[in-house]
N, C-alpha and C positions, 0 to 999 in steps of 0.2 A: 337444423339442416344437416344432410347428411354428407355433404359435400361441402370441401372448408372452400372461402369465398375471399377471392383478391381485394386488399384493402381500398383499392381507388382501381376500379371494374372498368371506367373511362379513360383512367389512363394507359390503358393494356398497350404496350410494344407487342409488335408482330415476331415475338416471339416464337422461337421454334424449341418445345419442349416434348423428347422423345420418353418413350417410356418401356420399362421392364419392369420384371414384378420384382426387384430387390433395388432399381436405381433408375437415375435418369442419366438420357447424355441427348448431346443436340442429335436432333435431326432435319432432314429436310423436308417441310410438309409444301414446297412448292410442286415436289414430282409426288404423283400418288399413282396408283398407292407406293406409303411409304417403303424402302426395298427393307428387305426383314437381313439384319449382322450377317457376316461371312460365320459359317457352321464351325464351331472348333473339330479338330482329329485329335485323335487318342493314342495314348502309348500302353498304357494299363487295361493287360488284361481283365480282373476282378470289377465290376461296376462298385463293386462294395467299399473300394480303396480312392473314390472317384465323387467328389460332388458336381453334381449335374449343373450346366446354367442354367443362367434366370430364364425362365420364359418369353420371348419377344410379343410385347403387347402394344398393339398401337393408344393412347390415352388420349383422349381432349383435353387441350392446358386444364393446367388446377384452374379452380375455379370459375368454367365457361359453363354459363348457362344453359338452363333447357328452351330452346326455343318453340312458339306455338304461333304459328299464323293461321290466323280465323277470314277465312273469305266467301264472304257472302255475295250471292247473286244477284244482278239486275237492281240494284238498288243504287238510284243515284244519290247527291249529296243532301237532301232535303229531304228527304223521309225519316229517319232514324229523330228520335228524340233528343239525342246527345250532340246534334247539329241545329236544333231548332224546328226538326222534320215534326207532324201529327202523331206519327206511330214513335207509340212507346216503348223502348229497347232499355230496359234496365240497366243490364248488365252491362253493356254499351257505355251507361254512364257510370257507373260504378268504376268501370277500369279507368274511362277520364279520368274522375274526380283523385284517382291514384297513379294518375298518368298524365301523358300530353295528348293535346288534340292537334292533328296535323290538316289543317284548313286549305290547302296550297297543294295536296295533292294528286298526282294524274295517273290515271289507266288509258289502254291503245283505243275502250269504246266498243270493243267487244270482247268475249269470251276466253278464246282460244289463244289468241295472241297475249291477251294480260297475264293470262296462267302460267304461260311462256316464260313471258318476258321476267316475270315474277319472281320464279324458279332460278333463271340465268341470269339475272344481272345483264340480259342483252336485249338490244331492240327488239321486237319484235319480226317485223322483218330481215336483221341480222341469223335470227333461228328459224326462218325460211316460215313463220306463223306469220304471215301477213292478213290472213283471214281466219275464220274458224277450216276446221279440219275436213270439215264436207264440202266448200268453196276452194280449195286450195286449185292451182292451177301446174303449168309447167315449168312457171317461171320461177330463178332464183328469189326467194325472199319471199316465194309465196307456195313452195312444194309441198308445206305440214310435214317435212320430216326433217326433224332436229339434228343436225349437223354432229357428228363427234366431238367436232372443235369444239363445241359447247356443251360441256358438261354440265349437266343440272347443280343445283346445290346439293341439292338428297346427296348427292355421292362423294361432294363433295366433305361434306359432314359427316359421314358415314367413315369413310376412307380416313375418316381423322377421331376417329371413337366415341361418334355418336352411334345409337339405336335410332331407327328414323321409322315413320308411319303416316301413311295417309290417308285420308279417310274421304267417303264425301263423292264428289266430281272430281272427272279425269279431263276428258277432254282435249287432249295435245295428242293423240294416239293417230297417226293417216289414217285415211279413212278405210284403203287399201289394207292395212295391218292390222286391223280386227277380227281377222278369222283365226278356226284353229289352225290354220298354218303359218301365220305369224306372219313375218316376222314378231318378237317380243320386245326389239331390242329398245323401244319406246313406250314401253306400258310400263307400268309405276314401280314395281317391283325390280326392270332393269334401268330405271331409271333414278336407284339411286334408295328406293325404299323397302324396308324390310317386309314390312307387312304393307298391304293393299287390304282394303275392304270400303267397297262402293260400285258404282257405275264410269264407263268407260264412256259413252258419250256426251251428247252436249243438255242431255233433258230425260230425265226419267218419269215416272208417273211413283207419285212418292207415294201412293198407295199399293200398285201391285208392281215395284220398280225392277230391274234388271241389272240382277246385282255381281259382283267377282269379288271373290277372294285369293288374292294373286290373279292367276290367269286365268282359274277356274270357278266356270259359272258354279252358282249357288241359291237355292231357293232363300226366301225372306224366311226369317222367325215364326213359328206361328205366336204369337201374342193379340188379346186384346185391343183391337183399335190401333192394327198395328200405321205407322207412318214411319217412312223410311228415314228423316231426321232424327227420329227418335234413337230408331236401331243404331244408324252409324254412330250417334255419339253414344250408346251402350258401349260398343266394340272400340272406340275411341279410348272410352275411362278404362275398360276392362284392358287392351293393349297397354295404355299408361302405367296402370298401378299395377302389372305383373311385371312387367320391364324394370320397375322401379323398387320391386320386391325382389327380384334374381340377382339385379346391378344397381343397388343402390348406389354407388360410387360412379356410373355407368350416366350423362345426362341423354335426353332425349329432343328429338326435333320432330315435329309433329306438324302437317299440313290438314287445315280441318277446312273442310271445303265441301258446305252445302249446296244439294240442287236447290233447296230455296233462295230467295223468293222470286227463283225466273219462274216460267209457264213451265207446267199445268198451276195453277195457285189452286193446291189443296191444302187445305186445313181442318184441322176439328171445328165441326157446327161452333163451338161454344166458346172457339179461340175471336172465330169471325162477328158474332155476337158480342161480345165485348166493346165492339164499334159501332152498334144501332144506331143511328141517327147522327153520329159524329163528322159526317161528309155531306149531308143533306145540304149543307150550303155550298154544294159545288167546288170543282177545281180552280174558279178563277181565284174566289173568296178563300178556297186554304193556299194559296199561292203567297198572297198578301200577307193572311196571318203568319204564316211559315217565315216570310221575309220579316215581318218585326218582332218575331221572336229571334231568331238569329242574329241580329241587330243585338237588342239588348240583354242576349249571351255573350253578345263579344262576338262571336263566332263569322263575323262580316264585318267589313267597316259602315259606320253608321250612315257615310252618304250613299252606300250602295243603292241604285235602280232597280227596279224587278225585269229585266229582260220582257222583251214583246212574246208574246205568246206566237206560236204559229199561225201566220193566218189559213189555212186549211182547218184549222183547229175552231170550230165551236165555241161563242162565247157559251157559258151554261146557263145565262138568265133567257135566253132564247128558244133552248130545248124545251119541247114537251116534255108534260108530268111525267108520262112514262118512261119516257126516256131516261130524265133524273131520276128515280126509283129504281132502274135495271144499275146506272152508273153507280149510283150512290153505292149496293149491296157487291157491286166489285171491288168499290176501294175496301169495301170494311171487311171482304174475304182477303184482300192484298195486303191490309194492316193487322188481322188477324196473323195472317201466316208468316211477316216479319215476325210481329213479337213473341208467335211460339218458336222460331228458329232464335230468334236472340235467347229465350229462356232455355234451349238445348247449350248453347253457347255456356248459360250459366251453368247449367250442369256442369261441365265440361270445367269450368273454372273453380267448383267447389270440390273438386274432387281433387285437383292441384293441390286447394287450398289444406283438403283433407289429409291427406299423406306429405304435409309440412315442405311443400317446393314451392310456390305461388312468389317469395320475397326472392329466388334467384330463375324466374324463367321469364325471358322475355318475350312478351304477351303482345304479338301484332294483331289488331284487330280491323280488317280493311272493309270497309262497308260498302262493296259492291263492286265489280269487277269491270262495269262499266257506270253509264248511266241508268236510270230506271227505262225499261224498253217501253217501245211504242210500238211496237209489231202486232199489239192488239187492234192497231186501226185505230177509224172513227168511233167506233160501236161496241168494243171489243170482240171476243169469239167463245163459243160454244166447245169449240175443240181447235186450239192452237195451229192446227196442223193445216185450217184454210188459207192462212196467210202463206204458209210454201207450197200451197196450188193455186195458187191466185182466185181463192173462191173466197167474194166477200158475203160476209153473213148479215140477216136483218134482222133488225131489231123486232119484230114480231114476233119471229123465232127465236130471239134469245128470252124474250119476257117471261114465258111461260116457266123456264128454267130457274128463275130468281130463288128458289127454295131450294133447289140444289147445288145452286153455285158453290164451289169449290168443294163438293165431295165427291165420289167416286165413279157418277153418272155422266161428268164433266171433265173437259181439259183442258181449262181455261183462262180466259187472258181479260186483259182489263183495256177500255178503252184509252186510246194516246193521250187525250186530256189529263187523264190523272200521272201521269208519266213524265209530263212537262208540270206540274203540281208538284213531285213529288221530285225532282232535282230542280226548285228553285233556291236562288232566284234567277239559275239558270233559263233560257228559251228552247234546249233543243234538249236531247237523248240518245239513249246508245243510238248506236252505229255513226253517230255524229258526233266524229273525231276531231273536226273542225270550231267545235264549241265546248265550253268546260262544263256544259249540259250532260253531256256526252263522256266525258274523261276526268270532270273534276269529282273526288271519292272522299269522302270521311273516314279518316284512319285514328285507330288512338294508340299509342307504345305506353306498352304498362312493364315497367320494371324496378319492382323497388330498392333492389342494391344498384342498380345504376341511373337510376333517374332521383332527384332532387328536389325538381321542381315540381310537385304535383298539383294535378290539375290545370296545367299549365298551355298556352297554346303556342306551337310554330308555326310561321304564313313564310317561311320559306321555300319558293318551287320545289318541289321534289316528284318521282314520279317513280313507276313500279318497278322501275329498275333499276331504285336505289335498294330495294328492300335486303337483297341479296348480297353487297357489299357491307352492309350496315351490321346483316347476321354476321360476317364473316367478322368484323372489326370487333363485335360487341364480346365475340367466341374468341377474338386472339389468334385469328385462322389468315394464313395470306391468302391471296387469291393465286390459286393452283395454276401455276404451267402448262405443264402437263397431266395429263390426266390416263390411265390405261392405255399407255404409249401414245396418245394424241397429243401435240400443240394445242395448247388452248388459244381461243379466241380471246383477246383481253376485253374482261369485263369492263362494261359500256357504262355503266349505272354510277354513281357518286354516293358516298356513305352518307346515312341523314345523321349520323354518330354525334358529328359537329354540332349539332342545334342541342341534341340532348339537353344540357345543362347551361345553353346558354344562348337565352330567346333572340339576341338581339346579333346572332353572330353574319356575318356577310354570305349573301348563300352563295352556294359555287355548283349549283346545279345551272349553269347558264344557258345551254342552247338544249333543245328538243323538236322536233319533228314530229307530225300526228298527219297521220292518214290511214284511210278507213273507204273500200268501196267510193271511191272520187274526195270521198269531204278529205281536207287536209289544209295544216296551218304550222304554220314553224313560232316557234316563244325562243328571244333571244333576251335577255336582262331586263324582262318588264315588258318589253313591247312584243303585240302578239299578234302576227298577219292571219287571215285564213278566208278560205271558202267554203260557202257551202253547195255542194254540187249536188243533192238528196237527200230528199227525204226516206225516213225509215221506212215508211207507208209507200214510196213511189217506188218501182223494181221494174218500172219500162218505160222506154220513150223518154229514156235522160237527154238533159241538153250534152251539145259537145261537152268535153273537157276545156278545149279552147275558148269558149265562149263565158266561162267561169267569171264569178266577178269577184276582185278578191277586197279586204275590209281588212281596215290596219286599228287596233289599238292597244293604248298604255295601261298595260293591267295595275299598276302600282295606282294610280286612282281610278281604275273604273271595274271595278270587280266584278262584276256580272257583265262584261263585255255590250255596252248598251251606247258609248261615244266611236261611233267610228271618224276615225282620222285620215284615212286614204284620201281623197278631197284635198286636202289643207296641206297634207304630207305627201306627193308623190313621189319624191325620191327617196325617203324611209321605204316605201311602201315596195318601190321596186328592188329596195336591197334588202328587204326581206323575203321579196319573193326570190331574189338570188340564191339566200341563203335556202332557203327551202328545196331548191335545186339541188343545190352544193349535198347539202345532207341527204337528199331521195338516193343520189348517185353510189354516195358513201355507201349507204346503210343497203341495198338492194330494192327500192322502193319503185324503181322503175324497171319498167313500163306500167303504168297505174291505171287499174282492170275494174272499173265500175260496173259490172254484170251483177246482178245478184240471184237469182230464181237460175238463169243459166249456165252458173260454174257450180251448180247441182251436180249438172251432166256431164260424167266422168270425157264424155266424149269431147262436147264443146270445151273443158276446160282444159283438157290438154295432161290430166293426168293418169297416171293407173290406175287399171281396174281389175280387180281378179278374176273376173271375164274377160277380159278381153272379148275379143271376136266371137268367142263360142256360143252355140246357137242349141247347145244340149247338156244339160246336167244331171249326170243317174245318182240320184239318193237313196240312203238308205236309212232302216228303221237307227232311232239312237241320237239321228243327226239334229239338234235343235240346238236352240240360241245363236245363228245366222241373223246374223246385222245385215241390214238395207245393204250397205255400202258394198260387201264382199256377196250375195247374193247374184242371181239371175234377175237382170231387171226386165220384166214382163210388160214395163208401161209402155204404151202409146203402138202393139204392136199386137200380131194375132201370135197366139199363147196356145200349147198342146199340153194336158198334163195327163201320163197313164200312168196308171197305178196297178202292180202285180199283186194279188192279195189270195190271202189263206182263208177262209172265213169259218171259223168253227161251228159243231151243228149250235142251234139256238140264234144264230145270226151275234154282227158284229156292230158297235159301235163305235164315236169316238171319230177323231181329226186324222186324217190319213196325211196330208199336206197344208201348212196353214201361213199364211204372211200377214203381219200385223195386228191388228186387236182392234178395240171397242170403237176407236177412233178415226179406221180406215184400214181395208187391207181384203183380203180373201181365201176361202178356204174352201177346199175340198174333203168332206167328212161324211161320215153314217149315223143314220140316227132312224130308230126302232127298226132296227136294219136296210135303210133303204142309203143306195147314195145320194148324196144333195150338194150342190156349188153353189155358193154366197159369195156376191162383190158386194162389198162396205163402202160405200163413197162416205169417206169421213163421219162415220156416224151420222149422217143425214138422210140417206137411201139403201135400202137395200136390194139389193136383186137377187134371186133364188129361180134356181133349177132343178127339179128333184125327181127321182126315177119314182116311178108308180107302187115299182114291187122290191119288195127285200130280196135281197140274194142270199142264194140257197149256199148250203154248207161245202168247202170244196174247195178249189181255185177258180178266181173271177179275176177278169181284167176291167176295170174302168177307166174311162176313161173323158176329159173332159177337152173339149175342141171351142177354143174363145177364136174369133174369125173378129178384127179390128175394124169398124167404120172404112178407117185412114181421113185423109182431109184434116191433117192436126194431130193435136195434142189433147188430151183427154176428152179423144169422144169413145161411142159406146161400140158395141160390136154383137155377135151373136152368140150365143154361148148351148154346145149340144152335148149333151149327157149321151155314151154310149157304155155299156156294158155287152160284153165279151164280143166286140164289134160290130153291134147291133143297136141304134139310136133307139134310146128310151124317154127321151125329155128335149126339149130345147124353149129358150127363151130370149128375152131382152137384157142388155145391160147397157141402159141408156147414157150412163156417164162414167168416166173411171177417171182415177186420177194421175195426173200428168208428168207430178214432179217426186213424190215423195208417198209413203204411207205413215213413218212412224219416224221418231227418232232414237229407240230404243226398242219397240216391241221387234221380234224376230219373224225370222221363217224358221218352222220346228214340223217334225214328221213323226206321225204319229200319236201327237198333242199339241194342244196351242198353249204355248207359255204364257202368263201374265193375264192379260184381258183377250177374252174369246172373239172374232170376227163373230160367227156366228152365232144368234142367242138362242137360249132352251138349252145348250148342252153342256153346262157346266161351267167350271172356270179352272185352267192350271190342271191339277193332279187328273182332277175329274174328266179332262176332256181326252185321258188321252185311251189310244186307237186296242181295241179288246179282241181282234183276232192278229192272226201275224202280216207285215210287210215287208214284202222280199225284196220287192225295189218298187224306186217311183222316179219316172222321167220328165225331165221339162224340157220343152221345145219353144221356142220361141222363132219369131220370123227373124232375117236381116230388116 
């Protein structure tokens, strides 16, 4: 080791140990940053007659670990192997087997908010993440912009002499704050991290993905077969082991945070093959198996129940053949692409282990940020992106696809069945906060100078905002006051430091609150109220809130929440539901917004938008990687786009204006010099409009005129090609869509980044625009 290691790592006092490069003396690590000595004055003219002082260095106590939290996606508690799940996560178990497993622990049940909460040691809605970052509304506790008060960890650690990095998914960024005009003050790099390298939103396409290094966009690698978990953890180990080669004495904290295994599930053909035939007995049958394996891991108590399934839910002995065949070949692209992201994980850990740190870094590994999602529906989907236009897909149409499920033709999602399979012996799944379906996660702490007991389990509550108290105790770090002249908000979370080394210790995470889109349940010492108000799959026509029905039980014997008590107990049940009150009130949890497909729209939710009202935006050549959010939104209105062009002799090709990719979106481009407009309804339809003749060498204005049905939301309209104000084409565009195009591909001018709308012209470098663009307008209606 290269760094000398405190004798008993557990029994760290919050010590405050200041540093200089010839001495120590106390400092304050409550105010950061730390204030740097009063400057000495001089009396001696000669520097030569004079030794300089020591240099002011801020240090991390002796002996504070390298931290590394590993957070994987969409995976709820029953998948991973090292819980008793089917798919196999090695590495997963390897750090157990050197670790503890933490059985007892909670996420918010979706995204945005656990990453939050995760980072700050604070509720969720405490850091205004009451939903993900594109539902965010007007209301306190649900605006998606992180408060000052609440300092992330990154800076906090950082501000105390760590080197920090993250890698992977962002996701906590407004939706509003994504363009180049920023603001920054919540993208990863001000928020605490040195280095950034990954995606900013909630889903990328791990094949052609959308990627930042720091703030600034960056094309992928070119490599062999490339896949975007591969690269971030390249840039991961290469970060680590130069950081660790400049500052060996210097430790580091690292957030590695895969877009796997949410939607799109890509994987290599031959990761998903590994699982041929291994699901062929359905999700009710690996439900079961999953539950008496976990059983006699230990990892459940033995009288645990298997949770009801949902009834919208499918038994699988009742599906048609075909059906089961399209299912089956989802789960085994969904367990392929866990177990290639766990084996990136183990890269990630050999590389530790390589450069001799692995015995003082603690190794948080959290298996999923929520539940396993259901947002693939009954059926699952073709391209993820129908379920946020509310277009459900059939299974006819998905059948023929079974050979390319989860490669680069696909964006896709697995049907709900296996979702409730795959967090048993839970009933429910993300977005359902109200069940541990939904929020109960497989975590394992691996550190071998401070852990003991290995292989070990705690069924102590704990939940995602203990993780961030825990680093700070395990590091010797108080939890910060102040922070860049803010009052801090006191961290919310409870240290899990206490169970470490000692299974049987009384837990003190006592009360928590969960709510999520209506579901919500408060956990007080064992007993645990809640409702469920929605399903993942229903996004209209919810019952009131008032009419909710709420279910009381004692989780200390009923692990999988399967004896409801409310009946037998109604006045536990009503002073639970008080307490639930009590805390919504606390924490900012009211007024509680069960909208989901609707607080899409910057308008109906009540937040910013960097449009605002404007009804015209003149572009220029350059301008690409334009996120949905910061964008001109075109949907559900009649659209003008002209475009001023140079066209060299021999004609021009290439994307003059383009929104979205393979998946849904549209473009205005030239191809064998003619212009043409493509609407992409989700990769399921296309509609084209194309001028007859090429345009000649010169300046030319095009120009395209889309006139809206009206009567609704994503219906069609007319769509008229003119050049130099003269109609040359017109056509139908019989459906558009309503809510969203992408959750990552942009609007770019002049090329289409990532996956092309239109096909035949290339992809990325290739598409882009080969004479000049002087500008391009968009108009859109009120």
């Amino acid at each position: 080791m290269k760094r000398s290691l405190p004798c008993a790592v557990l029994g760290v006092v919050l010590a405050i140990a200041a540093t200089t490069s010839s001495a120590q003396q106390p400092i304050d690590r409550t105010v950061l940053p730390i204030a740097e000595p009063k400057r000495p004055t001089y009396t001696e003219l000669d520097a030569r007659n004079v030794k300089p002082p020591a240099r002011f260095e801020v240090k991390a106590p002796k002996g504070a670990p390298n931290v590394v939290i590993v957070l994987i996606d969409d995976i709820g508690f029953g998948g991973p192997s090292t819980f008793g799940g089917p798919i196999r996560t090695p590495t997963f178990d390897q750090l157990a087997a050197g670790g503890l497993r933490f059985n007892n622990f909670h996420t918010t049940a979706l995204c945005s908010p656990t990453r939050i909460a995760l980072k700050s040691g604070r509720n969720h809605h405490s850091a205004n993440a009451g939903s993900i970052m594109e539902s965010s509304t007007g209301f306190p506790g649900n605006t998606g912009q992180i408060p000052q008060s609440i300092a992330p960890l990154a800076e906090t650690m950082r501000l105390n002499g760590y080197s920090t990095g993250a890698f992977g998914k962002w996701h906590e960024t407004a939706a509003w704050e994504t363009s180049v005009s920023g603001p920054f003050d919540r993208w990863p790099t001000r928020q605490g991290f040195d280095k950034f390298y990954g995606f900013i939103g909630g889903e990328t396409d791990q094949w052609y993905p959308l990627i930042y290094d720091g703030v600034i966009k960056v094309e992928p690698p070119k490599m062999k077969d490339y896949h975007f978990s591969v690269d971030m953890t390249n840039q991961a180990i290469n970060w680590m082991k130069a950081q660790q080669s400049m500052t060996p004495d210097k430790p580091f904290f690292m957030y590695y945070a895969t877009g796997a295994v949410h939607a799109p599930h890509h994987v290599p053909k031959e990761w998903a093959d590994k699982y041929k035939g291994q699901f062929d007995k359905g999700w009710d049958q690996t439900r079961i198996d999953t539950m008496e394996r976990q059983k006699k891991m230990g990892v459940i108590p033995v009288n645990t129940k298997l949770g009801e399934r949902p009834k919208d839910l499918k038994a699988w002995d009742t599906l048609p053949a075909d059906q089961r065949r399209l299912f089956a070949r989802q789960a085994e692209v969904f367990a392929g692409f866990l177990e290639h992201t766990d084996d990136q994980v183990g890269r990630l850990k050999k590389a530790i282990e390589d450069i001799g740190e692995m015995d003082n870094t603690l190794f948080i590994y959290i298996a999923g940020d929520n539940g396993t999602s259901a947002e693939g529906g009954f059926v699952g989907m073709y391209n993820e992106m129908t379920y946020f236009n509310g277009v459900a897909e059939k299974v006819e149409d998905l059948i023929p696809l079974i050979d390319k499920w989860g490669g680069p033709e696909t964006f896709p999602h697995m049907a709900a069945g296996w979702a409730v399979a795959f967090d048993s012996p839970f009933s429910w799944t993300k977005q359902v906060a109200s069940d541990f379906g939904g929020t109960r996660n497989g975590v394992v702490v691996h550190w071998p100078q401070g852990i003991k007991d290995k292989g070990g389990l705690r069924s102590q509550f704990s939940h995602v905002i203990d993780v961030a108290p825990t680093i700070l105790e395990a590091a010797g770090l108080p939890q910060p006051k102040s922070v860049n002249g803010v009052v801090q908000t006191p961290i919310e979370g409870t240290s899990m430091l206490y169970a470490f080394n000692n299974a049987e210790a009384p837990e003190r995470h006592k009360v928590q609150y969960f709510e999520m889109f209506g579901n919500r349940g408060i956990y007080n010492d064992g007993w645990f109220a809640r409702t469920i108000h929605r399903a993942p799959w229903k996004t209209s026509n919810l019952p009131p809130l008032t009419t909710d029905v709420w279910e009381l039980f004692n989780t200390k014997d009923d692990f999988s929440l399967t004896n409801d008590r409310a009946a037998a107990m109604p006045a536990k049940l009503k002073e639970m539901q008080a307490l639930f009150m009590k805390e919504a009130q606390k924490y900012n949890v009211l007024p509680i917004d069960d909208r989901v497909l609707e607080r899409m729209n910057p308008a109906t939710a009540g937040r910013p938008d960097v449009m605002g009202d404007r009804t015209s935006l003149t572009l220029y050549e350059g301008m690409e990687g334009m996120l949905e959010n910061t964008f001109m939104n075109i949907k559900n209105r009649s659209t003008k786009i002209t475009a001023d062009l140079d066209i060299p002799a021999g004609g021009a090709n290439g994307v003059i204006l383009a929104q979205g990719g393979r998946f849904g979106g549209w473009s205005l481009y030239m191809k064998d010099g003619k212009p043409a407009y493509v609407y992409n309804f989700l990769g399921l339809s296309r509609y084209t409009v194309a001028a007859p003749d090429a345009l000649p060498a010169g300046a030319s204005t095009v120009t395209l005129d889309f006139v809206y049905d009206g009567g609704g939301a994503g219906k069609g309209g007319k769509a008229t090609m003119l050049v130099n104000g003269k109609s040359v084409a017109e056509g139908r565009v019989e459906k558009t869509q309503p809510n969203i195009f992408s959750a990552d591909e942009t609007a770019d001018v002049g090329i289409d980044n990532q996956t092309p709308v239109a096909q035949g012209i290339g992809i990325g470098a290739e598409t882009r625009f080969t004479g000049k663009i002087n500008k391009v307008t968009l108009e859109v209606s009120k």
